[in-house]
C-alpha atoms as a printed R data frame, in Angstrom:
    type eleno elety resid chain resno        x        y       z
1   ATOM     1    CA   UNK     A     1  -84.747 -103.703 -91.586
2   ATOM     2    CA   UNK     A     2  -88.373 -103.271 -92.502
3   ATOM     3    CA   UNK     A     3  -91.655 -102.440 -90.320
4   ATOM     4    CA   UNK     A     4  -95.128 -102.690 -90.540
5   ATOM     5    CA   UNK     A     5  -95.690  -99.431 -88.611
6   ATOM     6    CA   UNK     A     6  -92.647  -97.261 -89.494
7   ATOM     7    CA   UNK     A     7  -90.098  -96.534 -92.004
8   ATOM     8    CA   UNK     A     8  -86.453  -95.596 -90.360
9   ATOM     9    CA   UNK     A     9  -83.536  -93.633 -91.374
10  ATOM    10    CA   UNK     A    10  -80.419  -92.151 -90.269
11  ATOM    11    CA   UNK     A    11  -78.285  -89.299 -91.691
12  ATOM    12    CA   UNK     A    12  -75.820  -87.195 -89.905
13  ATOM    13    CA   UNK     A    13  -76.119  -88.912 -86.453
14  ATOM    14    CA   UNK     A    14  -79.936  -88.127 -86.425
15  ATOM    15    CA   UNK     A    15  -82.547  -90.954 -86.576
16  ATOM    16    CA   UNK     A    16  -85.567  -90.420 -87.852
17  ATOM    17    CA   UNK     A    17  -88.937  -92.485 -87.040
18  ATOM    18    CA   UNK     A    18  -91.958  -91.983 -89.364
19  ATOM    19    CA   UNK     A    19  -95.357  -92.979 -88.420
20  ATOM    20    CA   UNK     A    20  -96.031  -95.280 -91.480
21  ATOM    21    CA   UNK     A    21 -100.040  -96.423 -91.783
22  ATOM    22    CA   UNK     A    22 -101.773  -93.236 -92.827
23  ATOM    23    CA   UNK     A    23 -104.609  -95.467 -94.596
24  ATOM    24    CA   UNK     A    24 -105.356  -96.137 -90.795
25  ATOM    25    CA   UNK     A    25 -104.751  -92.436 -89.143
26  ATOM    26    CA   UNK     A    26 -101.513  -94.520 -87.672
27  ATOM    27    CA   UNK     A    27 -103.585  -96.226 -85.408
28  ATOM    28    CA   UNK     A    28 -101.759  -98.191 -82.866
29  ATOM    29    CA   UNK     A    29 -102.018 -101.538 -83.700
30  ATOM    30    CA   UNK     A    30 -100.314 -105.013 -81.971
31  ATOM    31    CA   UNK     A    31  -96.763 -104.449 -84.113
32  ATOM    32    CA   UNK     A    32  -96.623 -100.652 -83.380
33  ATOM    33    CA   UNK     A    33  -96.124 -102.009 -79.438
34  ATOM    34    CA   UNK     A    34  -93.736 -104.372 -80.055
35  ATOM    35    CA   UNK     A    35  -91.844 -102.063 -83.474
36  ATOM    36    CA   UNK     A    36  -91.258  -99.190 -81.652
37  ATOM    37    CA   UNK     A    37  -89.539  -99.642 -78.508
38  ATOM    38    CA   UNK     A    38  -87.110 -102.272 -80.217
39  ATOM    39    CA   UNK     A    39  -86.595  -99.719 -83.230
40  ATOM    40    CA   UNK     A    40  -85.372  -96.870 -80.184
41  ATOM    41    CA   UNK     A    41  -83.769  -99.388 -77.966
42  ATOM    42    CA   UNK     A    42  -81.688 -100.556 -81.251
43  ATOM    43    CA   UNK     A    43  -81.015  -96.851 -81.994
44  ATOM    44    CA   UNK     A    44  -79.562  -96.125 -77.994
45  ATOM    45    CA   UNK     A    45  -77.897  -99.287 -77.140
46  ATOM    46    CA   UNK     A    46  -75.937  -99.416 -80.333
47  ATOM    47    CA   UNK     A    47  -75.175  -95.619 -80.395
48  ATOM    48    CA   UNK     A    48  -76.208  -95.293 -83.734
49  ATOM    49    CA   UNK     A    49  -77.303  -91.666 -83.386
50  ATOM    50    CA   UNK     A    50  -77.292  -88.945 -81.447
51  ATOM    51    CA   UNK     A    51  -81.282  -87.754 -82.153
52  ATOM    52    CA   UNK     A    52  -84.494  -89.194 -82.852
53  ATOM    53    CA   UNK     A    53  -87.371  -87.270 -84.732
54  ATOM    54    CA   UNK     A    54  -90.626  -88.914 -84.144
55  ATOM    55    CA   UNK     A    55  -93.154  -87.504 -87.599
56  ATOM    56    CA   UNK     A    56  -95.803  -88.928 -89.200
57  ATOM    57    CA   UNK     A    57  -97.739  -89.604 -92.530
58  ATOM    58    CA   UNK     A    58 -101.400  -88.337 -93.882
59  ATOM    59    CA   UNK     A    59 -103.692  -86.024 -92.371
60  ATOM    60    CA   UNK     A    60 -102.915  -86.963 -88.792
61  ATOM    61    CA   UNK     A    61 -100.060  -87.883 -86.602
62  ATOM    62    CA   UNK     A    62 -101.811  -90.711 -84.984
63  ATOM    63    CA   UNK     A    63 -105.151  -91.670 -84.309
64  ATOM    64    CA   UNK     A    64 -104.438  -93.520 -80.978
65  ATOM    65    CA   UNK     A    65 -104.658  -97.299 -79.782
66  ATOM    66    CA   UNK     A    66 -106.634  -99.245 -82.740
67  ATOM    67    CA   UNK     A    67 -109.296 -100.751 -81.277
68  ATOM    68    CA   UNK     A    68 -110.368 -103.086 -83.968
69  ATOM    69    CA   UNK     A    69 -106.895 -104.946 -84.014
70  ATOM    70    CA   UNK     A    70 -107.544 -105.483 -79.685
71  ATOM    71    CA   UNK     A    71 -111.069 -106.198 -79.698
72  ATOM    72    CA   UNK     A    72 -111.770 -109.926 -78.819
73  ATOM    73    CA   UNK     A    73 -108.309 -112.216 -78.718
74  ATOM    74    CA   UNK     A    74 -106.557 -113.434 -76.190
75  ATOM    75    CA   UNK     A    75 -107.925 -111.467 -73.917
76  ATOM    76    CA   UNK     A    76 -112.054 -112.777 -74.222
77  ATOM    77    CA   UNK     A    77 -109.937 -116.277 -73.252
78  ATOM    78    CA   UNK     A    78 -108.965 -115.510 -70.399
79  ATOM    79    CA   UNK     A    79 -110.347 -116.525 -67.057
80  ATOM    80    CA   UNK     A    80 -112.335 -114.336 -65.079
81  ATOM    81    CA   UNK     A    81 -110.269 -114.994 -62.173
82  ATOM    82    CA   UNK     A    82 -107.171 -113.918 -63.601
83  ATOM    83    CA   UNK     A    83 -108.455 -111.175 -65.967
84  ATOM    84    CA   UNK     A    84 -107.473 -108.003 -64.228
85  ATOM    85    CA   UNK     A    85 -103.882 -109.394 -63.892
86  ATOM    86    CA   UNK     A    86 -103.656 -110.028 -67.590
87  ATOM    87    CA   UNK     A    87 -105.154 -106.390 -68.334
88  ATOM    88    CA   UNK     A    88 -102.206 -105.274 -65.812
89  ATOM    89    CA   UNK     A    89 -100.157 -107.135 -67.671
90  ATOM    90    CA   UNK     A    90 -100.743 -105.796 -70.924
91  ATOM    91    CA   UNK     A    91 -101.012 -101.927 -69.868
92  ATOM    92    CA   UNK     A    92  -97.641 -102.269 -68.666
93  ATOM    93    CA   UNK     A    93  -96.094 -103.669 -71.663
94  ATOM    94    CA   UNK     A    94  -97.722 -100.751 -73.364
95  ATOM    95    CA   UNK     A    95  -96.723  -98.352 -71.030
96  ATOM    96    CA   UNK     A    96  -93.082  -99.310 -71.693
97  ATOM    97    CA   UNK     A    97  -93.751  -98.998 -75.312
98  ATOM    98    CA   UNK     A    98  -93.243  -94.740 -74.714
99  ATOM    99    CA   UNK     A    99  -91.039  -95.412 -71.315
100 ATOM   100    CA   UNK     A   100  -88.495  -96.234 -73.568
101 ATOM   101    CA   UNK     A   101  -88.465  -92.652 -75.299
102 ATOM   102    CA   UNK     A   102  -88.039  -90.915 -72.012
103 ATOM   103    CA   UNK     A   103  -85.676  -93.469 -70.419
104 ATOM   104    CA   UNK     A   104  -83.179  -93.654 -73.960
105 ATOM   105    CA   UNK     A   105  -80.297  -91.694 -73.549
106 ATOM   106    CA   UNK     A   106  -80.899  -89.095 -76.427
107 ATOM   107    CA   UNK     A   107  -83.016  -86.797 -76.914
108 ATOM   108    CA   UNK     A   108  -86.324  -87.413 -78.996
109 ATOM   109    CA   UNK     A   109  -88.294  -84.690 -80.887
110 ATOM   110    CA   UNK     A   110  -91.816  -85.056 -82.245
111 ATOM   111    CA   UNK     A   111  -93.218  -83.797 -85.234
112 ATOM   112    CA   UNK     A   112  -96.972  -83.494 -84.978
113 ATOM   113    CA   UNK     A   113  -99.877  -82.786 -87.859
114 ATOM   114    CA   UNK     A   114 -103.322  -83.261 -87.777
115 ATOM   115    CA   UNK     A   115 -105.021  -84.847 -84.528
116 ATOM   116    CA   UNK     A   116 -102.691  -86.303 -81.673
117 ATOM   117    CA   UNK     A   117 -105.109  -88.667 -80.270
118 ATOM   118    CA   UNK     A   118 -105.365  -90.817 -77.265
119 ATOM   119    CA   UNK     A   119 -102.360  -92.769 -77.113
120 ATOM   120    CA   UNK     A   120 -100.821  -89.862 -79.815
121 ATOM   121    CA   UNK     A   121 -100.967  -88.183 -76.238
122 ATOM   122    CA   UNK     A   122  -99.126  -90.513 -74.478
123 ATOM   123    CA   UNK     A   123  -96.505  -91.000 -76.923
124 ATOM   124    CA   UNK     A   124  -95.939  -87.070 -77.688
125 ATOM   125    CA   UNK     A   125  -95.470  -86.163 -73.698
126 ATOM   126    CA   UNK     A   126  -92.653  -89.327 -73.328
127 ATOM   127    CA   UNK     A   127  -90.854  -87.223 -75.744
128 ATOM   128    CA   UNK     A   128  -88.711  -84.494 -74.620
129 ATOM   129    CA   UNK     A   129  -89.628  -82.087 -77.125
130 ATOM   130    CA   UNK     A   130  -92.891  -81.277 -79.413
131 ATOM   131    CA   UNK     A   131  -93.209  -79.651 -82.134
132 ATOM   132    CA   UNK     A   132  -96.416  -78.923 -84.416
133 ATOM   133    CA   UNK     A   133  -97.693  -77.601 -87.605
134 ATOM   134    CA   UNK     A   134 -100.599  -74.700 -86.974
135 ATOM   135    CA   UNK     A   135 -103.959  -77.126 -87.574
136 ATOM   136    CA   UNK     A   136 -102.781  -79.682 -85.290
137 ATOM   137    CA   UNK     A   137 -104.634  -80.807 -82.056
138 ATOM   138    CA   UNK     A   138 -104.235  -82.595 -79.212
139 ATOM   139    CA   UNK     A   139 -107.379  -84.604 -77.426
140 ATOM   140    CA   UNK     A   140 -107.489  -87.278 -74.403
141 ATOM   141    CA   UNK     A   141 -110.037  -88.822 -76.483
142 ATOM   142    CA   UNK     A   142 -110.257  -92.168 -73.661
143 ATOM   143    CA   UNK     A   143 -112.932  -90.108 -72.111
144 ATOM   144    CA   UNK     A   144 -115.085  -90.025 -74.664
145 ATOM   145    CA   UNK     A   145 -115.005  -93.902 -75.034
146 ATOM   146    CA   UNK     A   146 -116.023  -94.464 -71.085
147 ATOM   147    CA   UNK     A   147 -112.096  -95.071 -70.100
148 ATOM   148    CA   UNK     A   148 -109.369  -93.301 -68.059
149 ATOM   149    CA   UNK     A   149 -106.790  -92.661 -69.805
150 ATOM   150    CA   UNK     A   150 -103.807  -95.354 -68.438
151 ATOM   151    CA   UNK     A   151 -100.659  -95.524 -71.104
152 ATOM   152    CA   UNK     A   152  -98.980  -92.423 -69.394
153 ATOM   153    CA   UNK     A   153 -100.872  -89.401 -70.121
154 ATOM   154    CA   UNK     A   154 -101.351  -88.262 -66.529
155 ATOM   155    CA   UNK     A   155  -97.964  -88.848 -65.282
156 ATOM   156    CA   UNK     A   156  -96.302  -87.164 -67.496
157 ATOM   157    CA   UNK     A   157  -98.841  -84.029 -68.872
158 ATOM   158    CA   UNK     A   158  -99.796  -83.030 -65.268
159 ATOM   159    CA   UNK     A   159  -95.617  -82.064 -65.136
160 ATOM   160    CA   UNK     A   160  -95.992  -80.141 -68.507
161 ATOM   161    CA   UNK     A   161  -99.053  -78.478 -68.099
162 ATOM   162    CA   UNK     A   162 -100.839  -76.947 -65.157
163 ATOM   163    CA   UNK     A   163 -103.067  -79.503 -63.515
164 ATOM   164    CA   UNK     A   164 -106.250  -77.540 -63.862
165 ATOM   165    CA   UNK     A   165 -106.141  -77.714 -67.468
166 ATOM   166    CA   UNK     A   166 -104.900  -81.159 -67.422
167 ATOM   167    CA   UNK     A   167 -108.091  -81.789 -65.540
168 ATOM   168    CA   UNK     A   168 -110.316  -80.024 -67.963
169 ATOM   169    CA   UNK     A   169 -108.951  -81.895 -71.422
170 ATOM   170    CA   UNK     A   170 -109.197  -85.179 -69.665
171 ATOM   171    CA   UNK     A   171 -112.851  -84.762 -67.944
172 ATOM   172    CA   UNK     A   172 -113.971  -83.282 -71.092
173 ATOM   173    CA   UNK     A   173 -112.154  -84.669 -74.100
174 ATOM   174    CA   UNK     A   174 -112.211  -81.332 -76.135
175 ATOM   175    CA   UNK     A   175 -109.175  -80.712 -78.843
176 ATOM   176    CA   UNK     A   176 -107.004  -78.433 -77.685
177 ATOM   177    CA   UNK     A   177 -105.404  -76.826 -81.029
178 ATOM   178    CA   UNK     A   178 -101.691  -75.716 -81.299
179 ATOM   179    CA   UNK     A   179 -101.853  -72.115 -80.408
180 ATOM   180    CA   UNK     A   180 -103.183  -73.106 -76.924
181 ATOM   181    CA   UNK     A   181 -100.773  -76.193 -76.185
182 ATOM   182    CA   UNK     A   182  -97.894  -73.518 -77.362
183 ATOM   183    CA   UNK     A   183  -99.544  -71.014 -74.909
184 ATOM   184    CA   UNK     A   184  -99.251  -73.299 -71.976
185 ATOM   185    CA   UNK     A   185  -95.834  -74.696 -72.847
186 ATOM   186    CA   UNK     A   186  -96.902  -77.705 -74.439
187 ATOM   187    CA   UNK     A   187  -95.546  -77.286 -77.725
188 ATOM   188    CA   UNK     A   188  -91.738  -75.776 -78.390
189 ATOM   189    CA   UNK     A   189  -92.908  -74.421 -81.695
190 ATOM   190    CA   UNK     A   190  -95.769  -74.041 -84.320
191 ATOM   191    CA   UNK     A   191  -94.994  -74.459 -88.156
192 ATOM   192    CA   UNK     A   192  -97.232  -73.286 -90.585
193 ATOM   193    CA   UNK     A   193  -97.162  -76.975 -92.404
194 ATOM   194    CA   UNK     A   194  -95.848  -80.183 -92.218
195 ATOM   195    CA   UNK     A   195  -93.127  -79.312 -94.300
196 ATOM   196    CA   UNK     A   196  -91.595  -76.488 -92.726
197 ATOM   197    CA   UNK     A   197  -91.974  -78.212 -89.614
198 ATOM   198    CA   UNK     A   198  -90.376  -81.406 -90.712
199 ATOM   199    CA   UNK     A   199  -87.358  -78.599 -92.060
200 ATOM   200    CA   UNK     A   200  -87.430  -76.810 -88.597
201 ATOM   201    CA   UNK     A   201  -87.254  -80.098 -86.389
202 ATOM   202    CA   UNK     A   202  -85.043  -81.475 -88.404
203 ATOM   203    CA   UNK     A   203  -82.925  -78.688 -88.030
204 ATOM   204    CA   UNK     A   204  -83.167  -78.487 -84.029
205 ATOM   205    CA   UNK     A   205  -82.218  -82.268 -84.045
206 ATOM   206    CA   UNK     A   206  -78.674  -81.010 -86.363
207 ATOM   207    CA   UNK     A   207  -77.781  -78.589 -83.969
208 ATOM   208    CA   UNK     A   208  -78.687  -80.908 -80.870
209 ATOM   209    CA   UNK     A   209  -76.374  -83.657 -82.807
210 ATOM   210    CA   UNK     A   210  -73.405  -81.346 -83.456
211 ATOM   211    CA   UNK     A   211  -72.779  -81.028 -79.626
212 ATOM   212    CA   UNK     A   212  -71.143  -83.265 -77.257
213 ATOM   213    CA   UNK     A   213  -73.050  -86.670 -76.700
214 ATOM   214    CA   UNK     A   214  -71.874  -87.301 -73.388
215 ATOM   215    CA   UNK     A   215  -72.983  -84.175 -72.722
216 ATOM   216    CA   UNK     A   216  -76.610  -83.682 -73.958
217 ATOM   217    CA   UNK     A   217  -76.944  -87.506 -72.407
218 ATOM   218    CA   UNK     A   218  -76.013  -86.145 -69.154
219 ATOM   219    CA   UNK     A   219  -78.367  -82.834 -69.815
220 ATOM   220    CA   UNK     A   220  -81.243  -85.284 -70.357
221 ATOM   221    CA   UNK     A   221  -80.292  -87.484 -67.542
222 ATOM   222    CA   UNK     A   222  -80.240  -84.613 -64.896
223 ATOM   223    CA   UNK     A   223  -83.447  -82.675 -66.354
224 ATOM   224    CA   UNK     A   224  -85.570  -86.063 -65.913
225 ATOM   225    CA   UNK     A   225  -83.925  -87.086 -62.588
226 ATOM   226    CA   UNK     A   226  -84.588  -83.002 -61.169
227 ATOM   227    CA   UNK     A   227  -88.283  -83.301 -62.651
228 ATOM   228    CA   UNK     A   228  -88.820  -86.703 -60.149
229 ATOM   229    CA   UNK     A   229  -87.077  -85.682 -56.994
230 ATOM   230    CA   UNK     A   230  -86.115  -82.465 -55.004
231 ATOM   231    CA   UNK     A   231  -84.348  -79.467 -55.628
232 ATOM   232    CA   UNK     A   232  -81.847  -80.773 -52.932
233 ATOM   233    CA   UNK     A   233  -81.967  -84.254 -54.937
234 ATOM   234    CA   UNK     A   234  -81.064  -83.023 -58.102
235 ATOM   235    CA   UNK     A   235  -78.532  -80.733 -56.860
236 ATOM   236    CA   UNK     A   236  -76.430  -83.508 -55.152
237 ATOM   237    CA   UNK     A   237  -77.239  -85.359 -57.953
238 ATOM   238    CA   UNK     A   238  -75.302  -83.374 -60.646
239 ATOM   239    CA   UNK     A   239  -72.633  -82.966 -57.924
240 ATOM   240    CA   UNK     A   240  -72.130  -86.779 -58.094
241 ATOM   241    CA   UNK     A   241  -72.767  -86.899 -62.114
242 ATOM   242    CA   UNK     A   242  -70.569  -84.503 -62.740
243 ATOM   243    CA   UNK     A   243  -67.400  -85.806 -60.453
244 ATOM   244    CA   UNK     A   244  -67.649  -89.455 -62.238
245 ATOM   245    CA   UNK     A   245  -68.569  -88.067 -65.683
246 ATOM   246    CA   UNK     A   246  -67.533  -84.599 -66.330
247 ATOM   247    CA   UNK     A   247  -64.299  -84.883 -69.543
248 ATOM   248    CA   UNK     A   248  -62.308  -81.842 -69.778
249 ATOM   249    CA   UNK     A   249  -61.201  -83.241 -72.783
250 ATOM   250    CA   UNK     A   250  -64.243  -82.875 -74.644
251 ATOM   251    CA   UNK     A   251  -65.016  -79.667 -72.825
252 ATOM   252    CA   UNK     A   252  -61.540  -78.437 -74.527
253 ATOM   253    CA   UNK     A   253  -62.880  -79.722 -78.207
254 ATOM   254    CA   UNK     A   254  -66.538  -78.178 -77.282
255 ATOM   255    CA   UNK     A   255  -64.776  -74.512 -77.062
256 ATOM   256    CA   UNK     A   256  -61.826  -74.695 -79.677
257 ATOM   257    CA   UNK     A   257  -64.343  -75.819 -82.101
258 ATOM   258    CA   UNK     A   258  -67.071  -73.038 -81.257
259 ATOM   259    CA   UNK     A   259  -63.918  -70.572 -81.838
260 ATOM   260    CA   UNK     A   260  -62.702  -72.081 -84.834
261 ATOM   261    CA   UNK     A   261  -66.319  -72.560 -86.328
262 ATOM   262    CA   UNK     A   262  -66.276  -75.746 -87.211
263 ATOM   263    CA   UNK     A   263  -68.147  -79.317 -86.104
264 ATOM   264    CA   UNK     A   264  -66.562  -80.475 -82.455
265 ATOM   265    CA   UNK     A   265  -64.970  -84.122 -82.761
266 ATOM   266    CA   UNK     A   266  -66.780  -85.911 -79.826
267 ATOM   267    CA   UNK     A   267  -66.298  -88.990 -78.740
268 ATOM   268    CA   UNK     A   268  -69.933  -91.225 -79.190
269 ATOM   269    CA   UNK     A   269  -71.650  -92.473 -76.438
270 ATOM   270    CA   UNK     A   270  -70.457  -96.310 -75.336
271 ATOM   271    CA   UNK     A   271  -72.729  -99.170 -77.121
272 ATOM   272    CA   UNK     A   272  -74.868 -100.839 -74.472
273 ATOM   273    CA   UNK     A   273  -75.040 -104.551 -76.136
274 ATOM   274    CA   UNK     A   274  -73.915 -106.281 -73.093
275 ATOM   275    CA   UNK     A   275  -76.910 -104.541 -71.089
276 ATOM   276    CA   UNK     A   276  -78.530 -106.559 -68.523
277 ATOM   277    CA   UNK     A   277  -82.325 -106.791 -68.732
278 ATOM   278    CA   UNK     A   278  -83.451 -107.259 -64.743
């Protein structure tokens, strides 16, 4: 299936999503909204991998929400008595736009060059992992445009980075370069070029896909759940999980094959097409 804003491809159970509008810095445009979270949803639901890289194409990864494509529309149409409900509205679509990245069942890795920008920020820190080649940046650029940030920035970077600096990228809207988002835990990793870091990601997603699905969903499942609740939560929590879920069958496979050297023959995670949408 073809995009407007991505090209898509999957090779030994990794999926891999490419940022596909360099001409425009990848801005965000009205398909990119609608693309991605039916290209991951597709991906999850029909189990057909067990990754997803996130990279990009030209100088930067993206360039944030395109403004030109929203300026004017439906939106200038709209009464004035029902305006802030259809800006609700329409954040919250795009806020599920990344949700889906951090709700999907396997894990997502980004691949970052150039500037990360605006909603670049929002999409990056719904991943679970980051990854970035050495002249990349990072910027909550809404600032600078008279706007608080409102896609998911806050939400999630205030749990990856201490608040303080949180506070000082978003009242300021200054770059802060790889080194420094590496420094405060940010970024896994720092590649000297977009080509060694497409190698090393790539890599990290093979080794990710050569263990047990079931397991690495349940990994993700319990690392989000203890970042929203209690200690006490999260510990009764993986209790539960592990009493309904836990296969000592796979656990078996998981150990003979780590003796024997060899790729573990896992079972794939169940296909979700009769999922109810409530």
């Amino acid at each position: 299936m073809s995009y407007e804003c991505f090209n898509v491809s999957i090779e030994k159970n990794v999926a891999h999503i490419i940022l596909n509008r360099p001409e425009k810095r990848n801005a965000m445009n009205h398909a990119f909204w609608k693309e991605l979270p039916a290209i991951v949803e597709d991906i999850d639901d029909n189990s057909k991998a067990r990754v997803i890289v996130i990279s990009s194409t030209g100088p930067h990864f993206t360039s944030g929400l395109d403004i030109g494509a929203f300026m004017g529309g439906d939106g200038e149409k709209t009464p004035e008595t029902t305006r802030a409900a259809h800006f609700y509205s329409n954040v919250k679509s795009m806020q599920n736009t990344f949700s889906c990245l951090d709700n999907c069942r396997i894990p997502v890795l980004a691949a970052i060059q150039g500037g990360c920008i605006g909603g670049g920020v929002d999409l990056s820190t719904a991943c679970d992992m980051r990854y970035t080649t050495a002249d990349a940046f990072f910027t909550i650029f809404e600032i600078n445009i008279g706007m608080t940030a409102d896609v998911g920035t806050f939400p999630r970077l205030v749990k990856l980075i201490p608040e303080g600096i949180v506070k000082e990228l978003a009242y300021t809207g200054r770059r802060m370069y790889a080194e420094e988002a590496k420094s405060v835990g940010l970024v896994n990793a720092v590649f000297a070029d977009q080509e060694s870091m497409l190698e090393g990601v790539l890599e990290v997603a093979r080794e990710i896909a050569s263990k047990a699905p079931l397991a690495v969903y349940g990994s993700k499942r319990m690392i989000n759940y203890s970042r929203d609740h209690s200690t006490a939560d999260g510990l009764d929590y993986i209790a539960i999980w592990n009493a309904s879920m836990l296969q000592p069958k796979e656990m078996r496979e998981a150990m003979t094959a780590t003796a024997e050297k060899r790729s573990g023959d896992f079972a794939e995670l169940p296909t979700r097409k009769n999922k109810l949408d409530l």
